[in-house]
C-alpha positions in Angstrom: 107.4 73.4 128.4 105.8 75.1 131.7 107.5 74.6 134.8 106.2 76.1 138.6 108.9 76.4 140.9 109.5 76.6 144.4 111.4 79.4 144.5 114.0 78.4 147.3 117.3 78.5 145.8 116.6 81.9 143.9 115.5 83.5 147.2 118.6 82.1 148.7 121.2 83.7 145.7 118.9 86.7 145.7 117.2 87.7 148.9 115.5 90.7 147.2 113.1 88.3 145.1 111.6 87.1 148.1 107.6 87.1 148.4 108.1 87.9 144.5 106.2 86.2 141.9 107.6 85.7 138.7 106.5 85.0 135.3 109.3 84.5 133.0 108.7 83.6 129.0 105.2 82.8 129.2 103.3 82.4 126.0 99.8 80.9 125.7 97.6 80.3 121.6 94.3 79.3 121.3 94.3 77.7 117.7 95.8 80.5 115.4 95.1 83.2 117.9 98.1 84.3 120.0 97.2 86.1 123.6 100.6 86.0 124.9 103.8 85.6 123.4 106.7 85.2 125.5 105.4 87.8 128.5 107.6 88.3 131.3 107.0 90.3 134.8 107.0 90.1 138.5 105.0 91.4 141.3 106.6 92.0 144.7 104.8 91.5 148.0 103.1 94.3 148.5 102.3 95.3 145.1 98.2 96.1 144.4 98.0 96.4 140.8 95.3 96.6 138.5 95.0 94.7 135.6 93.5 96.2 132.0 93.0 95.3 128.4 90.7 95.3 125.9 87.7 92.8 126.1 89.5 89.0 124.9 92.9 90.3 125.3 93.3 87.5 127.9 92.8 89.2 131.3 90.9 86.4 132.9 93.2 83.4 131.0 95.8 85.1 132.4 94.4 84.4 136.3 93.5 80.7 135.4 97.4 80.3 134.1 97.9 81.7 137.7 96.1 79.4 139.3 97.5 76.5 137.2 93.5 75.9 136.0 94.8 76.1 132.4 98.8 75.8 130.6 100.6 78.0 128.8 102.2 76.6 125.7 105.7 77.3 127.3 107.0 79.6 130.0 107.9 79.7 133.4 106.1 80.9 136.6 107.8 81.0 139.9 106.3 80.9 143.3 108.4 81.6 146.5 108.2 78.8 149.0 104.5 78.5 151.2 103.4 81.4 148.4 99.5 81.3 148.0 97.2 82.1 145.4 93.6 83.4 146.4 90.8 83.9 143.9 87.2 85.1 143.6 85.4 82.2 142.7 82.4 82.9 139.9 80.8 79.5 140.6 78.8 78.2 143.5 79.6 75.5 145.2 78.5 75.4 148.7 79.0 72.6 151.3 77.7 74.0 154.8 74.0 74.7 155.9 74.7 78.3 157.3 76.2 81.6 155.8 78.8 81.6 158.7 80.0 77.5 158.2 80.3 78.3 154.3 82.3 81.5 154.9 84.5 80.0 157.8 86.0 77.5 155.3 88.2 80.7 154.4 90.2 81.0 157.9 93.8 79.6 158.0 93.8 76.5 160.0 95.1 78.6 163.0 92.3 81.1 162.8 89.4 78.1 162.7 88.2 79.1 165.6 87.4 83.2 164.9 83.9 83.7 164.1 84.5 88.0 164.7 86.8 87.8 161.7 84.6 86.0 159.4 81.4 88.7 161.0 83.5 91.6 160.2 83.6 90.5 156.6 80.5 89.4 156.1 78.7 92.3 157.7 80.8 95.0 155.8 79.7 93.2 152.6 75.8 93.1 153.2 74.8 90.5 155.1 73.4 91.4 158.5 72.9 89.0 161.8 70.6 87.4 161.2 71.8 86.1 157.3 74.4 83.9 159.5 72.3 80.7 159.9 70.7 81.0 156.8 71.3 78.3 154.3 73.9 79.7 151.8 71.4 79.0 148.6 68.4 80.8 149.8 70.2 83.7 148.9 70.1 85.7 145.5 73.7 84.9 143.0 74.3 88.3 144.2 74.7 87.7 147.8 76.3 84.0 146.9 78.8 85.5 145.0 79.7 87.7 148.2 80.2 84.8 150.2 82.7 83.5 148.1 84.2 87.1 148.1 84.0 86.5 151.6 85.8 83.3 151.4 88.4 84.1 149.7 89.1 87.8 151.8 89.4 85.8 155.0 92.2 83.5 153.1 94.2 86.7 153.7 96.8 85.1 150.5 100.1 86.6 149.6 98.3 87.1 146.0 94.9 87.7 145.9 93.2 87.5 142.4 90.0 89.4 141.9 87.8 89.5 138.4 84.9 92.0 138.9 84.4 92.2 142.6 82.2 94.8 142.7 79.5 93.6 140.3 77.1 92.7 142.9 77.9 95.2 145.5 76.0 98.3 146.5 77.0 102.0 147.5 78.4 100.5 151.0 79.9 96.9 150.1 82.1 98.8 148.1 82.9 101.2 150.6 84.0 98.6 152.7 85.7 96.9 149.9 87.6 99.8 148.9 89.1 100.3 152.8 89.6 96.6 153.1 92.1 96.5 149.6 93.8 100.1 150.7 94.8 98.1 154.1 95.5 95.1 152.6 99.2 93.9 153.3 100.5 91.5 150.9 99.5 91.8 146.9 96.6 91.6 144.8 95.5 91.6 140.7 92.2 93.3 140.2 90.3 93.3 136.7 87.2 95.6 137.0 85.3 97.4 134.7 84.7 100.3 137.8 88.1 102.8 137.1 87.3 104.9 140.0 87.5 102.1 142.4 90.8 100.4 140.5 92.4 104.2 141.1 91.3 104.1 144.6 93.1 100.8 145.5 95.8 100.5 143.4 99.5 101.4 143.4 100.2 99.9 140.1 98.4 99.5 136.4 99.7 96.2 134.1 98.0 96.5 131.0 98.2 93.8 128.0 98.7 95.4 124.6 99.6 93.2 121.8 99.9 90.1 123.1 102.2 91.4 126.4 102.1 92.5 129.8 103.5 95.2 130.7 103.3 97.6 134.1 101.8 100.9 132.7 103.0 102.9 136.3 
C-alpha cells in the first residue's frame, strides 16, 4: 500500500530531515515487467541531481509517481510539511490570451503582482517584447513548450522536476538556462539526453540500474 505523508512528526524527532524528501520501499510493475523493486532514497534541500538510465528503465514513471499522476504498487514517499513539487509540463494547455497572462499563472500568490520576474524569464528563454501580448497558440510547440518551462521556473518549488528541458532551446536559452539552475536554491531532478549541460548544473548523478535507484556521486 502507498502512503504520502506530511512529514511533521519526523522533522520534529529528526530536525536534520527537514526540506528532505524521502522515498522509502517503493516498488512499481507494469504486467510482468518490474521497473522498481523496493527503491529507497532521499534528496535534501538543496540537492540538484541528475537523473540517468537506459531508455524504459522508468525515468519519467518515476516523476509521475512523484507527482502522484500514477501509484506505485507499494512504498512510501514522504513530503515535509508546505513541500512542493514543480514540473515541466509536455502538454499544452493554455487558458489566457497573452504570453505574459499564461506565464504569470506561475507566481506564488504573493508575487501576483511582478510582471519584471515573469519578463526576466521569458526574455532569457527567447521570447522578446513584443511576444508578451501575443496569444500563447500562435506560437510554434517549441516556443509553447517554453512557456510552460516558464511557468513552472517562476513557481520557484522546493523540487523542481524537469524531463528534457532543453529540447527546444537554442545556443542562448540554454545559456540562460544553465545560469538559472546553477543559482537555483532549493532542489531539482533533471533527465536530459544533453550530458554537457547535466554536468554543468548538477551536484549529484541518481542512476537506475536493475530495477533501483541509486545516487552514482
Amino acid at each position: 500500500m502507498l502512503t504520502y505523508k506530511v512529514q511533521v512528526a519526523i522533522s520534529k524527532k529528526y530536525p536534520y530531515f527537514k526540506g528532505m524528501l524521502q522515498v522509502q520501499n517503493l516498488s512499481k510493475s507494469y504486467g510482468t515487467r518490474s521497473l522498481f523493486e523496493d527503491v529507497s532514497f532521499s534528496l535534501d534541500a538543496t540537492c540538484k541531481c541528475g537523473l540517468v538510465g537506459r531508455n524504459g528503465s522508468g525515468k519519467s514513471t518515476l516523476f509521475r509517481l512523484l507527482q502522484e499522476e500514477e501509484l506505485p504498487d507499494s512504498g512510501e514517499i514522504i513530503l515535509p510539511k508546505n513541500y512542493r513539487i514543480g514540473a515541466l509540463e509536455q502538454h499544452i494547455r493554455f487558458t489566457h490570451a497573452s504570453v505574459l497572462e499564461e506565464c504569470a499563472k506561475g507566481l506564488r500568490a504573493e508575487e501576483k503582482d511582478d510582471v519584471y520576474k515573469v519578463e526576466k524569464i521569458l526574455f532569457g528563454l527567447g521570447f522578446g517584447k513584443d511576444d508578451l501580448n501575443r496569444d500563447p497558440l500562435t506560437f510554434s510547440g517549441g516556443f509553447q513548450i517554453r512557456m510552460n518551462l516558464a511557468k513552472v521556473l517562476l513557481q520557484s518549488p522546493e523540487l523542481l522536476l524537469l524531463d528534457e528541458p532543453t529540447n527546444y532551446l537554442d545556443i542562448v536559452g540554454l545559456r540562460w538556462l544553465s545560469g538559472f539552475l546553477r543559482r537555483y536554491t532549493a532542489s531539482f531532478l533533471l533527465i536530459t539526453h544533453d550530458r554537457d549541460f547535466m554536468d554543468a548544473v548538477t551536484t549529484h548523478t541518481m542512476g537506475i540500474v536493475r530495477s533501483q535507484v541509486k545516487m552514482i556521486r
